[in-house]
N, CA and C atoms of all chains as a GROMACS GRO file, in nm:
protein
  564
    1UNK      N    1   3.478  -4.109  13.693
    1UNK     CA    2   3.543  -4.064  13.568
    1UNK      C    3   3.597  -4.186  13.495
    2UNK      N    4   3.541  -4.237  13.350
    2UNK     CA    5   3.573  -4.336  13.303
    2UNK      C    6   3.648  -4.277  13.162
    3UNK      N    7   3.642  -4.170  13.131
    3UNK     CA    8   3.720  -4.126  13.010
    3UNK      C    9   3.859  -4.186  13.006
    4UNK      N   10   3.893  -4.277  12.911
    4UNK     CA   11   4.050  -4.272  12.898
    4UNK      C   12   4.139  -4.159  12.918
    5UNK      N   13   4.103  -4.071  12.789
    5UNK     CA   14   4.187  -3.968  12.706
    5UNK      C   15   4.184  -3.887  12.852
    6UNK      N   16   4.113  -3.853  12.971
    6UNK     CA   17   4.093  -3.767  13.074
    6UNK      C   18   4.172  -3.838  13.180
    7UNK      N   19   4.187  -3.979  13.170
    7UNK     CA   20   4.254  -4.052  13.298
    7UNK      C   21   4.424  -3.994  13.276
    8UNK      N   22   4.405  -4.033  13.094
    8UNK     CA   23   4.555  -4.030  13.060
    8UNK      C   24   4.600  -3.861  13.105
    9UNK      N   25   4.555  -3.762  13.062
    9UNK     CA   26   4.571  -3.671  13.080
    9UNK      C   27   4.586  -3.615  13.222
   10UNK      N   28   4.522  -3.678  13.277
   10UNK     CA   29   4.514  -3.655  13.477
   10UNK      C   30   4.676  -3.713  13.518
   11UNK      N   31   4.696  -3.849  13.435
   11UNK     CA   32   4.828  -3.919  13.477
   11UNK      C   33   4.912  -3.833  13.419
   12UNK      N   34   4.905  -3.790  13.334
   12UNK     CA   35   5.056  -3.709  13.239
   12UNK      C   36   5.063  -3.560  13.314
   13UNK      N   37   4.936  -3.532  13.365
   13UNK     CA   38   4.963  -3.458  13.493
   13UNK      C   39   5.022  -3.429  13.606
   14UNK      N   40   5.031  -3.519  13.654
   14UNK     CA   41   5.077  -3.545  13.778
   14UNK      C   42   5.246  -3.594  13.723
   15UNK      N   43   5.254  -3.700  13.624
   15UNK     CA   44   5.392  -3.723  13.608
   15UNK      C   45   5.494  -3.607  13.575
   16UNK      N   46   5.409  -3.498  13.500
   16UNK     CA   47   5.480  -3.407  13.440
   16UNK      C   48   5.498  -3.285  13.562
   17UNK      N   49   5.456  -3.269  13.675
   17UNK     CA   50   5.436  -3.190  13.791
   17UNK      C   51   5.562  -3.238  13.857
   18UNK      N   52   5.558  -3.351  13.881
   18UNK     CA   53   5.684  -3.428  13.939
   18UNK      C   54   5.839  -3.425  13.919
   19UNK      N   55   5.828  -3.454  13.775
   19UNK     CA   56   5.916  -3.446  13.663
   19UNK      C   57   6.004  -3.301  13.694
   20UNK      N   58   5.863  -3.207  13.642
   20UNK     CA   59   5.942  -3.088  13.629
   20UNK      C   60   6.004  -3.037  13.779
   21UNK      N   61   5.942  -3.070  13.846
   21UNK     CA   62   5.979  -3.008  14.020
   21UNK      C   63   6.136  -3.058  14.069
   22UNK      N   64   6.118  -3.210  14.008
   22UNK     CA   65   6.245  -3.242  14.079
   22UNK      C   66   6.403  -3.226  13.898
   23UNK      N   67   6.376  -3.144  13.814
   23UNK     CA   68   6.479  -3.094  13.724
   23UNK      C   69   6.481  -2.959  13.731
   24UNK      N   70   6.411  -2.908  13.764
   24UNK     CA   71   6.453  -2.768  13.729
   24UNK      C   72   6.437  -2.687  13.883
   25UNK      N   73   6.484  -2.588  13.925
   25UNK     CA   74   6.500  -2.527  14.036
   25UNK      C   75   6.386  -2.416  14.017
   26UNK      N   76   6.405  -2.287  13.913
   26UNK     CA   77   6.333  -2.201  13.930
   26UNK      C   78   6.178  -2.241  13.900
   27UNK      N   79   6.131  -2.174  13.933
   27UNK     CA   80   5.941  -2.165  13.912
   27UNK      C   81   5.906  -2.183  13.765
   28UNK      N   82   5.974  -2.066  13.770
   28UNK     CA   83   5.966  -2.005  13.590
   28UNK      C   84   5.957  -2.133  13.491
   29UNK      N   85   6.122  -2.193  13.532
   29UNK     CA   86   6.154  -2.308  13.449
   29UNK      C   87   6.066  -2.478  13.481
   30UNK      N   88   6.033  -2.453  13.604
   30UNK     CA   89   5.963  -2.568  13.645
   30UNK      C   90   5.821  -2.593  13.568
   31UNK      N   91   5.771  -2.450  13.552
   31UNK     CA   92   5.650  -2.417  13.460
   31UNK      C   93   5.622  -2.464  13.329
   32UNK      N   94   5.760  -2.391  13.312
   32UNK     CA   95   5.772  -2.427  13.119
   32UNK      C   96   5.780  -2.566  13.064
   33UNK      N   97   5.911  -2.673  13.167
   33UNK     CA   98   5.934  -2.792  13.115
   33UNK      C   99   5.819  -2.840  13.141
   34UNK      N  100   5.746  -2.810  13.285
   34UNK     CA  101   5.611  -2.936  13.309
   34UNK      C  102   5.547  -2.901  13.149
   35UNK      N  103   5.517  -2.798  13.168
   35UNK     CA  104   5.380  -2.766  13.050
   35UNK      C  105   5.456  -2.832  12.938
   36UNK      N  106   5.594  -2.867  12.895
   36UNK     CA  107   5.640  -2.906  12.767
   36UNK      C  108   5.628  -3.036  12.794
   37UNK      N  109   5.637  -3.088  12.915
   37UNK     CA  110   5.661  -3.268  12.917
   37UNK      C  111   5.518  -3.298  12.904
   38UNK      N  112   5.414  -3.214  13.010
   38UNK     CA  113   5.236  -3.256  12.955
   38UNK      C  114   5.198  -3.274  12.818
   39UNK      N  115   5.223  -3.188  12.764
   39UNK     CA  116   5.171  -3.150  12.636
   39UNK      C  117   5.296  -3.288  12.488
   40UNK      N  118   5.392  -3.308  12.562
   40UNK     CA  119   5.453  -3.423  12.523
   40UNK      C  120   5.384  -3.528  12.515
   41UNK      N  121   5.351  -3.567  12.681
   41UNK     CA  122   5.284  -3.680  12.765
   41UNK      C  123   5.190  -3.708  12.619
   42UNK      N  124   5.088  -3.611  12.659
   42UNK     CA  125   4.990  -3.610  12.606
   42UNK      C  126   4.940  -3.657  12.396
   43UNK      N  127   4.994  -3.559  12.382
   43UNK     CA  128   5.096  -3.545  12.232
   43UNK      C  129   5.107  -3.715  12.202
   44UNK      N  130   5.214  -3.740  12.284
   44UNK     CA  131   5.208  -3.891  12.205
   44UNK      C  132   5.144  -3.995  12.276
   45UNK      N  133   5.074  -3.999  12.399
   45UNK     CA  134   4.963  -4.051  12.410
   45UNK      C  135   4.833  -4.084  12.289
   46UNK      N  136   4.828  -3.949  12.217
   46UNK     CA  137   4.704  -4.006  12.123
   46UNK      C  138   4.782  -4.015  12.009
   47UNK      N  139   4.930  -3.954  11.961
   47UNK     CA  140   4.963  -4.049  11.830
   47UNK      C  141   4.989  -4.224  11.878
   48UNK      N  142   4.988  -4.219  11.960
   48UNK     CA  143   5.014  -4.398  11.978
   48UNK      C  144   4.895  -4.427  11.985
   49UNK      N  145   4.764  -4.383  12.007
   49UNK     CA  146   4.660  -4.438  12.001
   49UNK      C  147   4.608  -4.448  11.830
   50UNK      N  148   4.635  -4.354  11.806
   50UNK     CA  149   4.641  -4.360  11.648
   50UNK      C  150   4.678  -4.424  11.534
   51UNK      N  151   4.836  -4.484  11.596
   51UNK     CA  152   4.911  -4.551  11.532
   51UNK      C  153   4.858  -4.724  11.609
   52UNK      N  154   4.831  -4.743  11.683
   52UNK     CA  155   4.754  -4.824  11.731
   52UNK      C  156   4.602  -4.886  11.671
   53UNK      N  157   4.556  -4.804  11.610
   53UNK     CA  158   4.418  -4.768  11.613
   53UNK      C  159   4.326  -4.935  11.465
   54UNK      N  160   4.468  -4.912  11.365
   54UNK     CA  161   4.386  -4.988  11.294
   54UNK      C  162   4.440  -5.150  11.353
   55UNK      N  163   4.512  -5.196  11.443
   55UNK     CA  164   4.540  -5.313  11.477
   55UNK      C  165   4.454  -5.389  11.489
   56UNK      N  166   4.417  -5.557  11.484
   56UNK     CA  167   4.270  -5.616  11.494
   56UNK      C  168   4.285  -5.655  11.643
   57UNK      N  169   4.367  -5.603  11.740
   57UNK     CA  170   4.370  -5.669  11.831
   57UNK      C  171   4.380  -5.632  11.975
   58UNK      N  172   7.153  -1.333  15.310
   58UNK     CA  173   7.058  -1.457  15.305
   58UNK      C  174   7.080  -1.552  15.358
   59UNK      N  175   7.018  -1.644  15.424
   59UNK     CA  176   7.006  -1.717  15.546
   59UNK      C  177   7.080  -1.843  15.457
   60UNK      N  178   7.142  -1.946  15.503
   60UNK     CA  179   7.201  -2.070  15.430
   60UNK      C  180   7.085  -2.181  15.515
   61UNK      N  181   7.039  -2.246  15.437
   61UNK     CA  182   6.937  -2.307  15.410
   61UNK      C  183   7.017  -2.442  15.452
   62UNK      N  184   6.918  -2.559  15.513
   62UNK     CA  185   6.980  -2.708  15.560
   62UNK      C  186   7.065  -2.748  15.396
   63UNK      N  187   7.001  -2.704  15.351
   63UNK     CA  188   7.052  -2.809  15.193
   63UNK      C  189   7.189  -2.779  15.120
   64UNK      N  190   7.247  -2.620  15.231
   64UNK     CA  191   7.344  -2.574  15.148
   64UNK      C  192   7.447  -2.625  15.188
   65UNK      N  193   7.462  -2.702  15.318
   65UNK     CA  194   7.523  -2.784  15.381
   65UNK      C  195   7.538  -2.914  15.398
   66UNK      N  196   7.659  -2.987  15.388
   66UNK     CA  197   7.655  -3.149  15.356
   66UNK      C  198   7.653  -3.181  15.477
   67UNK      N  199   7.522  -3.294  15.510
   67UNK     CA  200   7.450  -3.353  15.627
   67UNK      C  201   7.570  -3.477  15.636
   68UNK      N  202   7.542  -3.484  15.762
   68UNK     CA  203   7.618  -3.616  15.828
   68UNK      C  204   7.579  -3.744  15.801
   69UNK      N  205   7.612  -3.876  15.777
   69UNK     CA  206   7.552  -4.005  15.705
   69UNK      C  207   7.448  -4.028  15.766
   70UNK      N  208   7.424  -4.019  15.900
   70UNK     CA  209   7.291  -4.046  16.003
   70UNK      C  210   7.253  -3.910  15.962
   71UNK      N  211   7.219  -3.776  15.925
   71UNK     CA  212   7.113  -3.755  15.886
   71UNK      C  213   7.074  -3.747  15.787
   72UNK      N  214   7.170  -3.761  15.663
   72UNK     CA  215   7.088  -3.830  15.532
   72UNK      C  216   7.047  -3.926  15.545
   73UNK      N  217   7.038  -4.063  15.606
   73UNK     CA  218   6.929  -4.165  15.573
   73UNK      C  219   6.874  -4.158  15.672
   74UNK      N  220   6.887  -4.023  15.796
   74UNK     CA  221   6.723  -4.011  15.819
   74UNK      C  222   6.623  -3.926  15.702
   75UNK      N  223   6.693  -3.823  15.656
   75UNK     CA  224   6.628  -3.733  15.567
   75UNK      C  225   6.555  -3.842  15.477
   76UNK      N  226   6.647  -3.956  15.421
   76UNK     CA  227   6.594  -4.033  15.299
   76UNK      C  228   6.499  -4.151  15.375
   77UNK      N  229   6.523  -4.164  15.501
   77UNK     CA  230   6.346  -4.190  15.544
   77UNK      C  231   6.264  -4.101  15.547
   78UNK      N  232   6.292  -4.012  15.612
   78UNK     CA  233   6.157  -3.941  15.583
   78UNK      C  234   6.081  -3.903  15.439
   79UNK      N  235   6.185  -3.873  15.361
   79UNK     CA  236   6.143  -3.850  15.242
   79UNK      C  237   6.075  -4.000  15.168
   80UNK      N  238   6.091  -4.101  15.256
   80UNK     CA  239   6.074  -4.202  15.190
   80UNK      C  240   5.858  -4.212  15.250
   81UNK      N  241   5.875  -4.234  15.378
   81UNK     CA  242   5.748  -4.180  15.484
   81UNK      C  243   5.656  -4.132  15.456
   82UNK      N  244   5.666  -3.973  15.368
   82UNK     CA  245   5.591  -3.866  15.363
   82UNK      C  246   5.636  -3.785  15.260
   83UNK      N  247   5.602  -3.821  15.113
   83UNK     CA  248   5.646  -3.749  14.997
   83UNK      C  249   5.679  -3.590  15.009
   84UNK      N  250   5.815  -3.567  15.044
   84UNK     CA  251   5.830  -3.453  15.009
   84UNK      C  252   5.908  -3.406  15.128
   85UNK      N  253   5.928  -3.495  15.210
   85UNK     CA  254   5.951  -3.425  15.393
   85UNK      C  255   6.108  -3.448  15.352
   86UNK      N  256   6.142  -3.502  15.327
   86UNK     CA  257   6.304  -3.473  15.300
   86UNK      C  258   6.352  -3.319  15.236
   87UNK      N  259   6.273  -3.303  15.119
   87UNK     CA  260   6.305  -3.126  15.051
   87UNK      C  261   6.233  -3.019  15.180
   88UNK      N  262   6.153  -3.085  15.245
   88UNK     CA  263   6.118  -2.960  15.330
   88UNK      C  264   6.214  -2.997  15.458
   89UNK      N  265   6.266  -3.071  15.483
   89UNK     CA  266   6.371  -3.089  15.572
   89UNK      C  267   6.525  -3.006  15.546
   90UNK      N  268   6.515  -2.986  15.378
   90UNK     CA  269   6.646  -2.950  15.355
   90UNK      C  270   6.650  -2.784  15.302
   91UNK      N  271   6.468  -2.751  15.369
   91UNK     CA  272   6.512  -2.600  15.350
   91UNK      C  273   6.423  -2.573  15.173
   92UNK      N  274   6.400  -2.666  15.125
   92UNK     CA  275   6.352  -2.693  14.969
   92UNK      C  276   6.164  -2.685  14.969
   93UNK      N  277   6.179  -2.590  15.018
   93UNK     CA  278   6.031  -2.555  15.074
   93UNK      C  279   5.935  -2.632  14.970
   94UNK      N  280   5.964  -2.528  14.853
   94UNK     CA  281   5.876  -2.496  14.726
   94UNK      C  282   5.876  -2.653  14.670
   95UNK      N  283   6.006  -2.690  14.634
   95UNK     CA  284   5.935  -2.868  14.564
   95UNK      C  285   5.912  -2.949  14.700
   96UNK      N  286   5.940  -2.978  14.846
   96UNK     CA  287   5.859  -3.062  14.889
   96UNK      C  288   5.719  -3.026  14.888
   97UNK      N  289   5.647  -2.933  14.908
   97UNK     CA  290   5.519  -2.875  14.877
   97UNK      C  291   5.473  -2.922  14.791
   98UNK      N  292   5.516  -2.882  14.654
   98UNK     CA  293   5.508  -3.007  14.509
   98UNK      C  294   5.487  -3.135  14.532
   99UNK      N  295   5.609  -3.218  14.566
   99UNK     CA  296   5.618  -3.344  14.577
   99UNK      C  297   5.475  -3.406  14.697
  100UNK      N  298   5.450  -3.336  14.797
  100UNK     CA  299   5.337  -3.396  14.899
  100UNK      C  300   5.233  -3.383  14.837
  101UNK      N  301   5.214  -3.276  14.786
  101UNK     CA  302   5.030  -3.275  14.697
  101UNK      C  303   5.040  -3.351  14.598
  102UNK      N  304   5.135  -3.345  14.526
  102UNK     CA  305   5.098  -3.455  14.374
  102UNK      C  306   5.151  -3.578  14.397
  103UNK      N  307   5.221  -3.629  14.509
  103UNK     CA  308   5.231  -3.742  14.522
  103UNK      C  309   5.116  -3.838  14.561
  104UNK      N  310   5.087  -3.717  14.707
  104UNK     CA  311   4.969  -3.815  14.778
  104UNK      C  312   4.844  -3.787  14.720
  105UNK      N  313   4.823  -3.694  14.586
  105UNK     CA  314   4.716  -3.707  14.532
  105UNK      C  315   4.692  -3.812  14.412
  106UNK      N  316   4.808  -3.825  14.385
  106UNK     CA  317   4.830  -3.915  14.248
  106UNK      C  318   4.770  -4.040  14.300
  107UNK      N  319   4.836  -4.058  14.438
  107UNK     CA  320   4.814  -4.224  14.507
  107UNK      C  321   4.646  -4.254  14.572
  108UNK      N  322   4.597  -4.119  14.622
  108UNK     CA  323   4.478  -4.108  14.657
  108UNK      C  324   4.384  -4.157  14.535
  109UNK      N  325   4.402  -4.039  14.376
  109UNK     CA  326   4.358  -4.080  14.303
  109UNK      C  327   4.368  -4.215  14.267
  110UNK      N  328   4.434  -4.313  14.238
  110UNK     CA  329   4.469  -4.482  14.185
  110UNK      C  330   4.377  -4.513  14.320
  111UNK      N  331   4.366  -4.501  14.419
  111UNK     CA  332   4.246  -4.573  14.531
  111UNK      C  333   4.083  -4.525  14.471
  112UNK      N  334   4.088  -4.392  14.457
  112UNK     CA  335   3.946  -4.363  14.432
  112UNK      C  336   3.948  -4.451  14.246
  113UNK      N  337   4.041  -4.473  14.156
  113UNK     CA  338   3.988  -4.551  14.066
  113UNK      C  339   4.028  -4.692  14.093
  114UNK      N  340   3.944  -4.722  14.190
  114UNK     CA  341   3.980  -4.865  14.216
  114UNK      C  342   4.108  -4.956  14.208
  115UNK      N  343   4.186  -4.932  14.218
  115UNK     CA  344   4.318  -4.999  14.191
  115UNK      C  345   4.363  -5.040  14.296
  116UNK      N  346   4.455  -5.172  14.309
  116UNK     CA  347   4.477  -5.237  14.412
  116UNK      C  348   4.651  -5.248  14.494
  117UNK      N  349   4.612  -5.280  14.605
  117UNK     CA  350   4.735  -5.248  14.638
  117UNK      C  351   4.803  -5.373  14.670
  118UNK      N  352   4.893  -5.460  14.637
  118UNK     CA  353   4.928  -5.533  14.576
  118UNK      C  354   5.033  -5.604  14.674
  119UNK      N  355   5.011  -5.733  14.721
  119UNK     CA  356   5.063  -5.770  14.843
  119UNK      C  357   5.251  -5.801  14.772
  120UNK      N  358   5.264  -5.874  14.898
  120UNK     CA  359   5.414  -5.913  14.886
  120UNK      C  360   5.416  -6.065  14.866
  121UNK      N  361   5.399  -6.093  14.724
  121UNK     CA  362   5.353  -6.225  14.690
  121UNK      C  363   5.519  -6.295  14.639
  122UNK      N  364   5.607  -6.353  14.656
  122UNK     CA  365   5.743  -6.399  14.632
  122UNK      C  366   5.726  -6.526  14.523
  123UNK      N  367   5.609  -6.582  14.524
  123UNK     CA  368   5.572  -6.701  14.432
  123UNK      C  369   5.558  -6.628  14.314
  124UNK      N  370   5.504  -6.508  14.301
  124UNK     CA  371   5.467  -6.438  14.146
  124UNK      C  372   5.514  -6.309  14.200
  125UNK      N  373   5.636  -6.282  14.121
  125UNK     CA  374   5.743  -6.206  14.081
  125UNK      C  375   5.666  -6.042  14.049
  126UNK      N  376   5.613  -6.085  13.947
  126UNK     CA  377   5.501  -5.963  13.892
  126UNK      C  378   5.451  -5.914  14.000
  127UNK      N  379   5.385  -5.992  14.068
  127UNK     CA  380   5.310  -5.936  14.177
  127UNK      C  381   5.366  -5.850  14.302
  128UNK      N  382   5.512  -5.908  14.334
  128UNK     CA  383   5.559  -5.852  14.449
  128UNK      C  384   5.632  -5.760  14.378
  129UNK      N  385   5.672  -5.716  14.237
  129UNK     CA  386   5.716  -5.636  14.195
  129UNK      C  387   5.655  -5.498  14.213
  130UNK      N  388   5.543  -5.541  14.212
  130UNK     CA  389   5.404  -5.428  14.187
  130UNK      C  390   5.399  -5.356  14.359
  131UNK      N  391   5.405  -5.460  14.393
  131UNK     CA  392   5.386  -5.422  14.580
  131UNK      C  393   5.546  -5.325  14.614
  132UNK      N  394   5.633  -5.383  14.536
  132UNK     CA  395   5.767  -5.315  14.574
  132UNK      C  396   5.743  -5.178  14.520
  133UNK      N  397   5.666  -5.129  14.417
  133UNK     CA  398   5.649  -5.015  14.396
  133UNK      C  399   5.531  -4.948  14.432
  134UNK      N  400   5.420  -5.012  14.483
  134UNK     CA  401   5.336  -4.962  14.577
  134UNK      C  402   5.373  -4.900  14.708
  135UNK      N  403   5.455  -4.973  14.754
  135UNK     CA  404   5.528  -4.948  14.909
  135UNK      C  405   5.616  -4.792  14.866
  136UNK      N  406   5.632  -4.772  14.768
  136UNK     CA  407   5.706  -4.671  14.772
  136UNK      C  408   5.674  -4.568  14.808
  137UNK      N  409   5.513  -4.538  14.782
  137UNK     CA  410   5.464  -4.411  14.868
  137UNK      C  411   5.515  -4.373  14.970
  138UNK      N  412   5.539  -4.479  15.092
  138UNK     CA  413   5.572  -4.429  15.239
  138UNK      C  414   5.465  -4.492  15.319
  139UNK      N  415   5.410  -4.410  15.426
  139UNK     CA  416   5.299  -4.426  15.492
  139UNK      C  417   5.191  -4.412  15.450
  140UNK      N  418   5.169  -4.345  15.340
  140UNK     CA  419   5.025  -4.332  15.289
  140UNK      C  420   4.979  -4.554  15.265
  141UNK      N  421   5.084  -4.587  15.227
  141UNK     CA  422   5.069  -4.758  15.186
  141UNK      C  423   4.970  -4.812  15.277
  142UNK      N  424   5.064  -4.769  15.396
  142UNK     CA  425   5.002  -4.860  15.574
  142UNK      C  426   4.884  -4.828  15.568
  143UNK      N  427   4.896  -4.711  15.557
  143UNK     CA  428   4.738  -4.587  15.649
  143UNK      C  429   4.617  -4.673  15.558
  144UNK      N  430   4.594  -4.667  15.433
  144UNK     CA  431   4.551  -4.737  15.296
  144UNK      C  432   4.479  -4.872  15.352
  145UNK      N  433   4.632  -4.962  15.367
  145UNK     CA  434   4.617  -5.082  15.418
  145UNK      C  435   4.524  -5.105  15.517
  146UNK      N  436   4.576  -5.043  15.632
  146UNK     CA  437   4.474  -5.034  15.760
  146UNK      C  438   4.336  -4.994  15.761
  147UNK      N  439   4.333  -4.933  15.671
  147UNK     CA  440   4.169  -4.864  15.632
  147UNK      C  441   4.082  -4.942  15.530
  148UNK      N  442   4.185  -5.086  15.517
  148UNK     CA  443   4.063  -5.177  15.400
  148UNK      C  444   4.085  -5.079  15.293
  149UNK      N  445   4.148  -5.006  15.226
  149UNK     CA  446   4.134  -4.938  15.131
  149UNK      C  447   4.242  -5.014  15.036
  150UNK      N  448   4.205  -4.982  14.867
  150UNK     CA  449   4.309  -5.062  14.782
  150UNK      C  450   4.302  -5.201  14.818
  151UNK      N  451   4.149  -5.264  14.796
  151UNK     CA  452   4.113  -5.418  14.816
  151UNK      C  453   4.127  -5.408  14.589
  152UNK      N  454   4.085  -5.329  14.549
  152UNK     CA  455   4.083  -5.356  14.390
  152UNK      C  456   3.971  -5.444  14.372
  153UNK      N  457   3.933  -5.382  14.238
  153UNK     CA  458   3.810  -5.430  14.191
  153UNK      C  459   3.836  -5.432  14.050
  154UNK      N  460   3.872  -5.610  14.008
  154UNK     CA  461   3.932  -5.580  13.873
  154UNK      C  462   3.821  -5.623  13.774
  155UNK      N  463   3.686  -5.581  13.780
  155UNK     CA  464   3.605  -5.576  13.663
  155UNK      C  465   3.561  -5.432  13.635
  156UNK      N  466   3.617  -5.342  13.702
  156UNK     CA  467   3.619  -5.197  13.750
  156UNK      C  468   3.712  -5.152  13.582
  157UNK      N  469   3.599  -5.045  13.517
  157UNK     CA  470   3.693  -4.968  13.414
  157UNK      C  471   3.820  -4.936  13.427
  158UNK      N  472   3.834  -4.851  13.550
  158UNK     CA  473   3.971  -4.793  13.584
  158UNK      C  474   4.033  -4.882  13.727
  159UNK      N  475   4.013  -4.999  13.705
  159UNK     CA  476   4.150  -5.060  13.767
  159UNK      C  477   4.190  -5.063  13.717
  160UNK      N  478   4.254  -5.092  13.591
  160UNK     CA  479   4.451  -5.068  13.566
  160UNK      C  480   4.505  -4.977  13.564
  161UNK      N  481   4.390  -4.827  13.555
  161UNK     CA  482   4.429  -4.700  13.575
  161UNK      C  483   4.465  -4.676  13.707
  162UNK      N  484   4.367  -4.722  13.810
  162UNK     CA  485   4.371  -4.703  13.932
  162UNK      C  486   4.536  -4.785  14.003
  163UNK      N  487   4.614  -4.908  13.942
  163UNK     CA  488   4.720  -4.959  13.970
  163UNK      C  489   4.801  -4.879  13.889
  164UNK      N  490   4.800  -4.847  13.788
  164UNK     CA  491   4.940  -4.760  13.732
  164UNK      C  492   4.917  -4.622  13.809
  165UNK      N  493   4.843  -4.543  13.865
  165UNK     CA  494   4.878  -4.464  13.914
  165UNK      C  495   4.934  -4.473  14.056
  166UNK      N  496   4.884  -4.588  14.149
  166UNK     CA  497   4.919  -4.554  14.270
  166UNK      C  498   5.089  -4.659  14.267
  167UNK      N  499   5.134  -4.738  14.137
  167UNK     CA  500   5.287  -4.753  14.113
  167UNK      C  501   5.359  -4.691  14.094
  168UNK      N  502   5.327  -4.597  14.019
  168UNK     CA  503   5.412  -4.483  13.938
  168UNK      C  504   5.391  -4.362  14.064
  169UNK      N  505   5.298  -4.347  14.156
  169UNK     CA  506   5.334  -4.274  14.258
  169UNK      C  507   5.417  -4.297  14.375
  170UNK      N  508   5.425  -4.428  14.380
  170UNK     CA  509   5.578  -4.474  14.473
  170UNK      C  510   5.683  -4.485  14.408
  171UNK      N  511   5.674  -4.530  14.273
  171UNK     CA  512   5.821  -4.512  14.198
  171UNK      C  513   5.886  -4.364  14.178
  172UNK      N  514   5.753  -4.298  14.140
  172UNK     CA  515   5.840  -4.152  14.131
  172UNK      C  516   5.849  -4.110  14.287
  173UNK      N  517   5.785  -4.140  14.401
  173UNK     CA  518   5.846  -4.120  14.535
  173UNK      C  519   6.014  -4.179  14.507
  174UNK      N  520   6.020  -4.299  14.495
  174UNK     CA  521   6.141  -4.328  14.494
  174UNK      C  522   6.288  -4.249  14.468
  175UNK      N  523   6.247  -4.198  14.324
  175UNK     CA  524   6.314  -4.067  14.285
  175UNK      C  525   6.385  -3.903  14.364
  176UNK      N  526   6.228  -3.905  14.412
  176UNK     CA  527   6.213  -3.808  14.520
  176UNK      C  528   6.322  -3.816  14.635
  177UNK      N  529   6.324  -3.930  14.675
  177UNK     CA  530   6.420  -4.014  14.791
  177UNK      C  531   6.562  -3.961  14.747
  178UNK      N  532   6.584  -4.031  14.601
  178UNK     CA  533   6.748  -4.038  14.531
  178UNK      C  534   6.746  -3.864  14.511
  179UNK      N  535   6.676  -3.755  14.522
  179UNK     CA  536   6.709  -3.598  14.466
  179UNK      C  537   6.717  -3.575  14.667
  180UNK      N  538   6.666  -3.638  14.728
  180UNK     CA  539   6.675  -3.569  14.878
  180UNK      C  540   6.830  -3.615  14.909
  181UNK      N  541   6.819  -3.701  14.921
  181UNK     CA  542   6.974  -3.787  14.889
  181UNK      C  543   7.101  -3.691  14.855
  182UNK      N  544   7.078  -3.688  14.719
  182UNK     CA  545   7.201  -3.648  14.666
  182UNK      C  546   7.175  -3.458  14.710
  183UNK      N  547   7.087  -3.422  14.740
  183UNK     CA  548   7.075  -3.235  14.799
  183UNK      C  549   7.174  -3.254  14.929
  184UNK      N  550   7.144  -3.378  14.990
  184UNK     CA  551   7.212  -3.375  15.127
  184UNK      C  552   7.343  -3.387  15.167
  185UNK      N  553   7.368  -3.479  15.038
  185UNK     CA  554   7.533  -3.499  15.016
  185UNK      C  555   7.605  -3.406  14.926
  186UNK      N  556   7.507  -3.250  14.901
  186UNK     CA  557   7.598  -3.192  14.875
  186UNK      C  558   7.622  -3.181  14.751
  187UNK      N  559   7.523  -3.266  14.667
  187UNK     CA  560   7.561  -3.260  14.539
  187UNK      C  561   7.472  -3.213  14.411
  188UNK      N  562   7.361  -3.130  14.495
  188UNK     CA  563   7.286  -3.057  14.387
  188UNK      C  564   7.235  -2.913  14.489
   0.00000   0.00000   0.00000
């Protein structure tokens, strides 16, 4: 697997699994923040690639 | 309902055994303290996170004291626990840095001992009683 956007997403995975497990106690809530910190992760993963994007360097 | 290891403040010798173990084997401290459900969490996505950074080539990063960077990297490699040794011993995490995903393969298996680390400081403070 050489995809960036899929590596990044695999990593914001796992960070956001982590994340949420060790803040929140219930399931419920462990669910919601991961899926909000992924979709964060992620989220500004490609605006920084974006905002990145026209640099010459 | 049954009172669980964690609802109780552990003695100094067995919190920093708990915070070895948790240090050892991602997650064995919350399942030590009764915290079934996140050490369960913490062992699969830890030791998969770190598995994954080996299968993308990434290296595991000695204890170099001349270059700072380097043993920095190893100080957060080591954080896994035993998965590091086992790794080590198996020739595994030699790194292959003309490899696409070596730097993918090193930020993941760092950031899986650093957030072990974490793991350590929440077993920690469950034991003393304070979460």
């Amino acid at each position: 697997m050489t995809s960036h956007l899929a590596l990044m997403a695999l990593f914001a995975l796992f960070v956001s699994i982590v994340f949420a497990a060790l803040t929140r106690d219930e399931p419920r809530e462990q669910l919601l923040f991961g899926a909000k910190l992924f979709a964060g992760f992620v989220g500004a993963g490609i605006v920084a690639g974006w905002v990145l994007y026209p640099l010459p360097f | 309902m049954h009172a669980t290891a964690a609802d109780r403040v552990q003695s100094s010798t067995t919190t920093y055994l708990i915070c070895v173990a948790a240090w050892a084997i991602p997650g064995a401290g919350h399942l030590w303290l009764g915290r079934r459900q996140k050490g369960v969490t913490f062992l699969i996505a830890l030791v998969l996170m770190f598995v994954t950074g080996l299968w993308l080539e990434g290296r595991l990063f000695p204890f170099e004291p001349s270059q700072p960077l380097v043993a920095l990297a190893a100080f957060a490699d080591v954080g896994i626990g035993l998965s590091f040794f086992v790794a080590k011993a198996m020739h595994a995490g030699a790194g292959r840095v003309v490899a696409i995903t070596y730097e993918y393969g090193n930020a993941f298996m760092m950031v899986a001992g650093l957030l072990n680390m974490l793991v350590v400081l929440d077993a920690f403070d469950i034991a003393q009683g304070r979460k």
